[in-house]
C-alpha positions as semicolon CSV with decimal commas, in nm:
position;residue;x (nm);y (nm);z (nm)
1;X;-3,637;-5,048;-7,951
2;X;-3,559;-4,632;-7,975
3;X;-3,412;-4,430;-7,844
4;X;-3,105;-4,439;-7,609
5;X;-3,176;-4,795;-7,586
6;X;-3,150;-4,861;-7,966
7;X;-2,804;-4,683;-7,963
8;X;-2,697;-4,930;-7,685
9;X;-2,834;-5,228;-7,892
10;X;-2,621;-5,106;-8,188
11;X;-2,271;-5,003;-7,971
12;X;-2,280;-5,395;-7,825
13;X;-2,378;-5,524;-8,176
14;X;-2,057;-5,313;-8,310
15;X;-1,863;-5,389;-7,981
16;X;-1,887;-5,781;-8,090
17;X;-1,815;-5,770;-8,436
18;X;-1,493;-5,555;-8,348
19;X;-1,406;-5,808;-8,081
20;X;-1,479;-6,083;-8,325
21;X;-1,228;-5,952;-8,553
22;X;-0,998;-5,822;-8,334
23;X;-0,988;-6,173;-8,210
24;X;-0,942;-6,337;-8,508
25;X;-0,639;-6,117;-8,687
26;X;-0,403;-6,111;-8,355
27;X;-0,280;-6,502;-8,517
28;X;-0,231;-6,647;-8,107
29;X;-0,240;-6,973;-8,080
30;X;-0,575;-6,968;-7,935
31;X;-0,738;-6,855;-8,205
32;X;-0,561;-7,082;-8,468
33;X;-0,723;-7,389;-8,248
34;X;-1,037;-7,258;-8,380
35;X;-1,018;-7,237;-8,692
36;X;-1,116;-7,427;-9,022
37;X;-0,926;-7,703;-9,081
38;X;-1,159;-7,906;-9,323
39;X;-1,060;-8,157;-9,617
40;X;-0,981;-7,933;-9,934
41;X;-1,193;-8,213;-10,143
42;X;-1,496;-8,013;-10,019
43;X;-1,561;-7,678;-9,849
44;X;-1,809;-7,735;-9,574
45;X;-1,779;-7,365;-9,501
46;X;-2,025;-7,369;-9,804
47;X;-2,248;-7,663;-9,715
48;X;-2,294;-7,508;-9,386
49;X;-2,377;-7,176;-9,535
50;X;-2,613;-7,352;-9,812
51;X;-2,782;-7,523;-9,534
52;X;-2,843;-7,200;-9,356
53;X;-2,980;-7,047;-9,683
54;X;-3,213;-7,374;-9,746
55;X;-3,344;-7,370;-9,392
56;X;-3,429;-6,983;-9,474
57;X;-3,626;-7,073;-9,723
58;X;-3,780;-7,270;-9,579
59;X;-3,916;-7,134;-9,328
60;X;-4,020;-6,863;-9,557
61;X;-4,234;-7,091;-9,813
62;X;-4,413;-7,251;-9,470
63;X;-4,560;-6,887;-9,401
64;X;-4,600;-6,949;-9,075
65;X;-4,558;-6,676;-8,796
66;X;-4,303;-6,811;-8,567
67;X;-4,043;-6,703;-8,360
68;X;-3,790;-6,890;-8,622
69;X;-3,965;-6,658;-8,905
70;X;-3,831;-6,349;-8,713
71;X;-3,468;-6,523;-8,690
72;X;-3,501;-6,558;-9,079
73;X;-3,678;-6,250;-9,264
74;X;-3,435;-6,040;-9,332
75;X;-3,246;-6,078;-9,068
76;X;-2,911;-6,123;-9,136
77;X;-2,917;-5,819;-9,393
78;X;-3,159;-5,720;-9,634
79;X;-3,131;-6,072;-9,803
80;X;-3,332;-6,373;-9,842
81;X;-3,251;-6,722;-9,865
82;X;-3,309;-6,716;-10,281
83;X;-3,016;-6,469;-10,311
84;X;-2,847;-6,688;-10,079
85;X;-2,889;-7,000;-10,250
86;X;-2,831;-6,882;-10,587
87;X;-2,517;-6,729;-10,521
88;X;-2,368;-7,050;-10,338
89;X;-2,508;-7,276;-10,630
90;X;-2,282;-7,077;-10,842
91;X;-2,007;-7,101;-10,597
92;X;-2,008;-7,496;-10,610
93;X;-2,021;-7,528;-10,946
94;X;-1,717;-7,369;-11,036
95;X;-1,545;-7,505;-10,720
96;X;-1,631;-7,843;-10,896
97;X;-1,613;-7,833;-11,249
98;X;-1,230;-7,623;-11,267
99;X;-1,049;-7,928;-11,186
100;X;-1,321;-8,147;-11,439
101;X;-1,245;-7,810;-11,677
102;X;-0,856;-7,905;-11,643
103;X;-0,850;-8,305;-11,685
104;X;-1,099;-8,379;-11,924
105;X;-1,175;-8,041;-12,095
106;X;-1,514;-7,876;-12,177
107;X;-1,680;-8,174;-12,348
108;X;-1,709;-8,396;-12,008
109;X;-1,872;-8,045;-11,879
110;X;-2,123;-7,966;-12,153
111;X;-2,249;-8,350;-12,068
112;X;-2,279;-8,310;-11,719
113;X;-2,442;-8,002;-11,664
114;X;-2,709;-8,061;-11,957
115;X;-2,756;-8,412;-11,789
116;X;-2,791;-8,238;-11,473
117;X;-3,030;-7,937;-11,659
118;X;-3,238;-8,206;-11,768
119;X;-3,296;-8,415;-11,462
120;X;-3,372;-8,060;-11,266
121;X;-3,649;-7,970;-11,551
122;X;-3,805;-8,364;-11,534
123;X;-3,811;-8,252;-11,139
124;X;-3,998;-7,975;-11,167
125;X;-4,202;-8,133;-11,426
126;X;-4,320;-8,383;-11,181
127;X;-4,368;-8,119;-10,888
128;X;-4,606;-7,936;-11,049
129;X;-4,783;-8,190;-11,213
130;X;-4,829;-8,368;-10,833
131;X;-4,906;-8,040;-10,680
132;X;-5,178;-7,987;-10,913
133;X;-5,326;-8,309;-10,849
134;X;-5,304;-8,283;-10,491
135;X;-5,435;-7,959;-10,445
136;X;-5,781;-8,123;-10,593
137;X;-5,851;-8,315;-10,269
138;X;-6,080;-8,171;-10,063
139;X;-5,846;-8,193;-9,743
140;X;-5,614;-8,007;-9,873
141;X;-5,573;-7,589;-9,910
142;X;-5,402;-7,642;-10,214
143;X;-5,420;-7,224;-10,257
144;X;-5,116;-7,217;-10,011
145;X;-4,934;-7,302;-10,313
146;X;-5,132;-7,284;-10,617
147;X;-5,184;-6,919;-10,538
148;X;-4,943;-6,637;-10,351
149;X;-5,054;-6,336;-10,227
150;X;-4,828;-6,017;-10,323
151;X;-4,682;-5,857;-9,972
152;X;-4,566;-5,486;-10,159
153;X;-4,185;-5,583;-10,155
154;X;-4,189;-5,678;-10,520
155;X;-4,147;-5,567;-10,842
156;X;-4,524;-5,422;-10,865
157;X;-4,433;-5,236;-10,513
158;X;-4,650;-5,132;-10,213
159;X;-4,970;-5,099;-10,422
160;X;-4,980;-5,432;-10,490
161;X;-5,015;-5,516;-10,110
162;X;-5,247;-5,803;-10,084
163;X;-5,353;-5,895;-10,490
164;X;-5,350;-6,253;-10,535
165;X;-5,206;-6,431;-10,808
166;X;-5,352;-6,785;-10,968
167;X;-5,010;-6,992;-11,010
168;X;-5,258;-7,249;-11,201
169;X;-5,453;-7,071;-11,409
170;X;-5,628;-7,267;-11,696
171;X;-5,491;-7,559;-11,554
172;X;-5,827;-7,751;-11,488
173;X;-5,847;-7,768;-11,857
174;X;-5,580;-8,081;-11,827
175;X;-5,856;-8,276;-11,691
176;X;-6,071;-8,204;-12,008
177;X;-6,115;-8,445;-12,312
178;X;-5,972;-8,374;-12,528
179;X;-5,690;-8,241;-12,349
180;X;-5,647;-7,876;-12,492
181;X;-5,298;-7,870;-12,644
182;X;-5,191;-7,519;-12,468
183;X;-5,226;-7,589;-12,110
184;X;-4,991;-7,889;-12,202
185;X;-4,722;-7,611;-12,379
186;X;-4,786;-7,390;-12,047
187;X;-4,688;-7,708;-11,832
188;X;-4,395;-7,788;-12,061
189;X;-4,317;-7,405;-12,034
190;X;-4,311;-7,425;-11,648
191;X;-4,547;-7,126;-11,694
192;X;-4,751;-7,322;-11,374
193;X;-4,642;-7,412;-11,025
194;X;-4,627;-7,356;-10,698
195;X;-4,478;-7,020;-10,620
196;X;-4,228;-7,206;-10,331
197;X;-4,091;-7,361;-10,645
198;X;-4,115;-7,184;-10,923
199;X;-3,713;-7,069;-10,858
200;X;-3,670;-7,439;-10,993
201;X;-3,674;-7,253;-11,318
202;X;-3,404;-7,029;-11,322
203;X;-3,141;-7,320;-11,241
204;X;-3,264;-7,529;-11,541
205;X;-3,160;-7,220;-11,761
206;X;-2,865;-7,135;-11,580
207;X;-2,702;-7,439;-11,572
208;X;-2,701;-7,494;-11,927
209;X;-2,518;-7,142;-11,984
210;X;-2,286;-7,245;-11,743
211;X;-2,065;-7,460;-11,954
212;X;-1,988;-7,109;-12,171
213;X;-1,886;-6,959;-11,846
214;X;-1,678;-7,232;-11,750
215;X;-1,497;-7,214;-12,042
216;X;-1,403;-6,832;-12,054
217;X;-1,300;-6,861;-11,738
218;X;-1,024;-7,147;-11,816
219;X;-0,947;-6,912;-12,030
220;X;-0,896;-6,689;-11,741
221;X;-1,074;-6,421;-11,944
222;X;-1,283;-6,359;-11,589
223;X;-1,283;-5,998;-11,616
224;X;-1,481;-6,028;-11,931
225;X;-1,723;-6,253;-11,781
226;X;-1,792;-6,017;-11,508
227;X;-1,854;-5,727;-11,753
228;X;-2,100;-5,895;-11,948
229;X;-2,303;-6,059;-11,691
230;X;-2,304;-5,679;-11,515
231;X;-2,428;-5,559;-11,839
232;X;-2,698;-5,823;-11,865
233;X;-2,819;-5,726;-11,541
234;X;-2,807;-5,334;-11,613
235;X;-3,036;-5,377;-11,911
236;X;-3,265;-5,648;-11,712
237;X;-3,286;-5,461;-11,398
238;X;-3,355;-5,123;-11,670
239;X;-3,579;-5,273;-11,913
240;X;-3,744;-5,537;-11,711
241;X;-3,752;-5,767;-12,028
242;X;-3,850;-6,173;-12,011
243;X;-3,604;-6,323;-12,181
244;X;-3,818;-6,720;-12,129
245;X;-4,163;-6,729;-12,127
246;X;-4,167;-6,963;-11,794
247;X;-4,320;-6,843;-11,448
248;X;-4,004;-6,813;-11,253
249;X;-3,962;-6,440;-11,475
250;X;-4,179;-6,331;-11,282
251;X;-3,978;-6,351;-10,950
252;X;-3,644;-6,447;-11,052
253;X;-3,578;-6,213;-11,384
254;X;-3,318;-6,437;-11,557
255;X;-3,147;-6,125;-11,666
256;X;-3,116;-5,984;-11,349
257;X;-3,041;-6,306;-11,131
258;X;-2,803;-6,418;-11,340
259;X;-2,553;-6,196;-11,188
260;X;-2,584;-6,373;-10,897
261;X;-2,488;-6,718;-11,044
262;X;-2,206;-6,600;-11,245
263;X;-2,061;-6,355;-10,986
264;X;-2,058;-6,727;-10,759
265;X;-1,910;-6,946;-11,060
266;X;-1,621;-6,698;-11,089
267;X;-1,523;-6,674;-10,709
268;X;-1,620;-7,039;-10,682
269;X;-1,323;-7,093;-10,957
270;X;-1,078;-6,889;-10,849
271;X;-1,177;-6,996;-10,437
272;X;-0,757;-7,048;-10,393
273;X;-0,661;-6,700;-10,562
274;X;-0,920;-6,488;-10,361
275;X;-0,843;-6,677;-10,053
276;X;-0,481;-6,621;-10,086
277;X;-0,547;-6,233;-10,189
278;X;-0,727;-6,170;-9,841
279;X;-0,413;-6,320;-9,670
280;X;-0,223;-6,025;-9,763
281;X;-0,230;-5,708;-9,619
282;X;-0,467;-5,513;-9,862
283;X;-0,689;-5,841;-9,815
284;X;-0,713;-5,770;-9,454
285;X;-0,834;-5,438;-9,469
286;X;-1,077;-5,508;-9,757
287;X;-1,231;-5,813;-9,558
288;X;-1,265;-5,585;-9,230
289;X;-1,409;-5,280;-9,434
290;X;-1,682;-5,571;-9,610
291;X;-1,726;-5,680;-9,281
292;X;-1,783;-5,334;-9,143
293;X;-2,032;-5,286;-9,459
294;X;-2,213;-5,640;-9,376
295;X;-2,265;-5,537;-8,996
296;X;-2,404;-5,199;-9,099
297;X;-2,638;-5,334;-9,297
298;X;-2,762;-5,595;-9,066
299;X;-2,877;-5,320;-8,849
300;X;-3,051;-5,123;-9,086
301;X;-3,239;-5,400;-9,171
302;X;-3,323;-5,436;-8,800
303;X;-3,550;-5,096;-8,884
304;X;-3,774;-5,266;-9,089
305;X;-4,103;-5,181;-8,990
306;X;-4,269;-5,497;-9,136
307;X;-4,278;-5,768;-8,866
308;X;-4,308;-6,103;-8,998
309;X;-4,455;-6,201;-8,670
310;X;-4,672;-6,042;-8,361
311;X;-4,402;-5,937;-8,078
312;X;-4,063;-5,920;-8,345
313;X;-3,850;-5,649;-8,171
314;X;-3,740;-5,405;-8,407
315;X;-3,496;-5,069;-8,435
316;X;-3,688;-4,752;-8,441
317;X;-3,356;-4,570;-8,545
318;X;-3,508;-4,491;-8,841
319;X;-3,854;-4,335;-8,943
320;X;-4,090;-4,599;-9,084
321;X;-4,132;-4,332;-9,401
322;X;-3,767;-4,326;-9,432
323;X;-3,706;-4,658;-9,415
324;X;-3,949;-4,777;-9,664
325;X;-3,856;-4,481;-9,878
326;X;-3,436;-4,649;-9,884
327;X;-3,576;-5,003;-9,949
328;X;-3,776;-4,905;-10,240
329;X;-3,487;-4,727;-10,372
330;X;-3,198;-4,976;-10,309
331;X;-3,318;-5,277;-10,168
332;X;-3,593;-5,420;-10,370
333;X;-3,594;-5,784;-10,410
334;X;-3,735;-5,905;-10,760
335;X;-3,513;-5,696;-10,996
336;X;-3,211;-5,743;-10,742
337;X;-3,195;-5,336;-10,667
338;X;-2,807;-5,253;-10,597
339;X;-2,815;-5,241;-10,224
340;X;-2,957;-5,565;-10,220
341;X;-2,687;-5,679;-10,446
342;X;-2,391;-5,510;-10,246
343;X;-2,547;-5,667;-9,873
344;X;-2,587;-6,038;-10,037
345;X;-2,195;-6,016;-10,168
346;X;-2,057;-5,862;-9,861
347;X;-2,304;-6,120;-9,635
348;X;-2,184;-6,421;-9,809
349;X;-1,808;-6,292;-9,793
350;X;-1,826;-6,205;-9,369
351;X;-2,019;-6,508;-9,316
352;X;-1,718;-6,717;-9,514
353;X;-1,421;-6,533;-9,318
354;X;-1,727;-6,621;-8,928
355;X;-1,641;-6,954;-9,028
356;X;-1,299;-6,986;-9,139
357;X;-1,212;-6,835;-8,839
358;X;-1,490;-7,000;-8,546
359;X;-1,556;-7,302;-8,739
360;X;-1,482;-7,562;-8,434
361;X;-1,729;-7,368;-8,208
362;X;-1,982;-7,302;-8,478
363;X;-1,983;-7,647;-8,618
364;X;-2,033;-7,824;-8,272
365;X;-2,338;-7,637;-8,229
366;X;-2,469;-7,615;-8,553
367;X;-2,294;-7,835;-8,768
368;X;-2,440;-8,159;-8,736
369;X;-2,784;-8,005;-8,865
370;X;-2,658;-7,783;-9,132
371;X;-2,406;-7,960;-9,309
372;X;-2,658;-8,304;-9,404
373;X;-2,890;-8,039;-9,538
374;X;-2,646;-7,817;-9,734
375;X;-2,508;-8,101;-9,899
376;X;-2,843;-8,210;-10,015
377;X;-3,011;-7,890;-10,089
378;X;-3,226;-7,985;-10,383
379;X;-3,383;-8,281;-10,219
380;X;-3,491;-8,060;-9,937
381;X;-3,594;-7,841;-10,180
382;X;-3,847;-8,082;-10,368
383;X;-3,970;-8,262;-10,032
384;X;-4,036;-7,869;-9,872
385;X;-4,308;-7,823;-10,126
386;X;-4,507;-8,075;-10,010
387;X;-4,461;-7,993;-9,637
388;X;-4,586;-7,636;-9,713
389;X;-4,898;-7,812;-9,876
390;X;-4,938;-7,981;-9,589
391;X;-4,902;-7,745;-9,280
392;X;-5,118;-7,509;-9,478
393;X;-5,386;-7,801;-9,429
394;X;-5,374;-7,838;-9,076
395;X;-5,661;-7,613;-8,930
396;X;-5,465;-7,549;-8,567
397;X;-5,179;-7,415;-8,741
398;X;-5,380;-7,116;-8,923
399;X;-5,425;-6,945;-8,595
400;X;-5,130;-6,750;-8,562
401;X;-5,048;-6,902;-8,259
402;X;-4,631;-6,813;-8,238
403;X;-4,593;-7,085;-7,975
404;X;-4,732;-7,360;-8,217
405;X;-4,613;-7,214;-8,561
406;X;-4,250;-7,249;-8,405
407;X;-4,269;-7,579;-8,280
408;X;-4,433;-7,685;-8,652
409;X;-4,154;-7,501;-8,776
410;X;-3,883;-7,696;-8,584
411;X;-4,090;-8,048;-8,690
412;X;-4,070;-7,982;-9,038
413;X;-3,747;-7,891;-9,029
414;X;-3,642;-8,222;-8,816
415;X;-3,824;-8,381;-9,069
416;X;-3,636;-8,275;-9,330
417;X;-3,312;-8,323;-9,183
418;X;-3,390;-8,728;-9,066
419;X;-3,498;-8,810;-9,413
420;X;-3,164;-8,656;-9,564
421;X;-2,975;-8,844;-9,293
422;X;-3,214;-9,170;-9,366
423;X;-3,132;-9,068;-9,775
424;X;-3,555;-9,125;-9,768
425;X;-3,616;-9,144;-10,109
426;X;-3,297;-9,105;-10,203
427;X;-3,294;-9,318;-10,538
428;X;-3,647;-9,134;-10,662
429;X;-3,597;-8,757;-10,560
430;X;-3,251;-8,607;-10,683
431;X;-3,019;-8,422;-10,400
């Protein structure tokens, strides 16, 4: 879409936002009916928003090219659903734990999240143990997730368009005897796995530095957390340096990412205080100017000349050399490039104010599917694995047909959603 006709797209795209806002500051009663209203035990603002992010990924880690692939590449912004997710996991943890912080002080903490650091790592212990093990049947391609297949949009850049990485190397010396004692360390290490799940990681680590978080923050020394978690990520995102020797580095830099987490513990603690500060009148005028950022880059993500699928309409506002030439510079993805950083913050923040202020409308339609899912993120995030193994196994489904990849798209995602409303496997896989 160029031209005269791109400019059009962009004016109504504006047009609605404006009106959106517009709509939602004039306080009539009209738009007060329409707003959220939910318990203040629990924010489904952010299970609907972590369901959105899950069903991103999704989508993503299936690889197939369907019309719900365009809806969810970069679509919203120059974000995926990882920066997504790991943001709003921060978020709910210290929108939990400051009341737990306040009653039973940081000893009931420390417990919980290293019980909870523990069960993650026995999780992805067992995923990538199973995955192994299935991917040696012959009727199944287990290189769909034993191996991954660089696209140019990370850290090694363009030239690294179509190399492909073994997530398993050395691995086939488990089935030796005697069992050679450093493939075992490498499992132990997470230093294998699938590459849909290797992000499994980074949470393990994280959530046993949050307790130290937690506790400068009831300290309200927040201003110091900030600093030093924006320093960690100046010298990560500078130095490139592996602080664990596990796989997930490689994608998910725990210097860098970090950020993320702690930038989403801090507003997830102080959720009242920021809400209230965006009440006032400087609030207003920073949410519409974030919202005005958000919207802006939306559509220049809209130029992207990569199309996840065959017919995705795109902006050709911008030159494809131009384009490419920004996103290298601001926008890449593994080492969380600043532009990437600013669009995920003021995403999350316009998306948040969307649904405080349409939530009736917005949860009728998409509510009921997103909600169940947000709220049980991690088991959807196991059981996805295995339904990537398997739809890369099924022969009609490697034919790029759009028609067919979307309707797998929508079964798997069904799928997903009946067995968290079923709790299928509830009492084996953690949620």
């Amino acid at each position: 879409v160029e031209g005269w006709a791109g400019w059009v797209l962009v004016a109504v795209v504006v047009a609605l936002a404006a009106g959106l806002v517009i709509f939602a500051t004039r306080g009539s009663a009209r738009a007060q009916r329409l707003r959220y209203a939910g318990s203040p035990s629990r924010d489904a603002r952010i299970d609907l928003l972590r369901g959105l992010a899950i069903v991103f990924v999704v989508v993503n880690h299936l690889g197939l090219a369907s019309y719900l692939q365009i809806g969810t590449q970069e679509f919203l912004g120059v974000v995926s659903g990882a920066e997504l997710f790991v943001l709003l996991s921060g978020a709910v943890l210290g929108l939990v734990y400051r009341p737990k912080l306040v009653s039973g002080g940081i000893g009931e903490i420390v417990i919980r999240t290293a019980g909870r650091s523990w069960k993650l790592y026995r999780t992805a212990l067992v995923v990538v143990v199973l995955i192994f093990f299935l991917s040696l049947l012959p009727f199944l391609n287990g290189r769909a997730v034993t191996t991954f297949t660089d696209q140019g949009t990370g850290a090694a850049g363009p030239g690294a368009t179509g190399r492909v990485y073994d997530l398993y190397a050395g691995a086939d010396r488990l089935l030796q005897y005697p069992v050679d004692p450093q493939v075992v360390i490498d499992f132990l290490l997470l230093r294998m796995g699938p590459w849909q799940f290797n992000v499994m990681g980074l949470y393990v680590v994280l959530l046993l530095i949050s307790p130290l978080v937690l506790w400068v923050l009831g300290r309200r020394w927040w201003p110091g957390v900030l600093g030093a978690s924006l320093a960690l990520y100046v010298v990560g995102h500078v130095t490139r340096f592996r602080l664990v020797p596990a796989q997930f580095e490689d994608s998910f830099p725990l210097l860098v990412w970090q950020l993320l987490f702690v930038v989403g513990m801090v507003a997830g603690f102080h959720r009242r205080e920021i809400i209230a500060w965006f009440a006032t009148r400087a609030g207003r005028v920073a949410l519409i100017a974030i919202v005005a950022v958000a919207v802006a880059l939306m559509l220049f993500s809209w130029n992207n000349p990569y199309a996840p699928a065959p017919g995705d309409p795109r902006l050709a506002l911008l030159s494809d050399n131009t384009f490419r030439g920004v996103y290298g510079a601001l926008f890449e993805r593994t080492y969380l490039a600043p532009g990437r950083l600013l669009n995920v913050l003021v995403l999350v923040v316009a998306l948040y104010a969307l649904l405080t202020a349409f939530w009736k409308p917005i949860a009728a339609i998409a509510g009921g599917f997103l909600v169940p899912l947000g709220q049980s993120t991690l088991y959807v995030f196991v059981m996805h694995v295995f339904f990537a193994l398997a739809v890369a196994s099924i022969p009609v489904l490697t034919r790029g047909d759009l028609l067919l990849d979307t309707l797998a798209n929508v079964v798997v995602l069904a799928l997903l959603w009946v067995m968290v409303r079923t709790r299928f496997l509830f009492a084996v896989v953690p949620r």
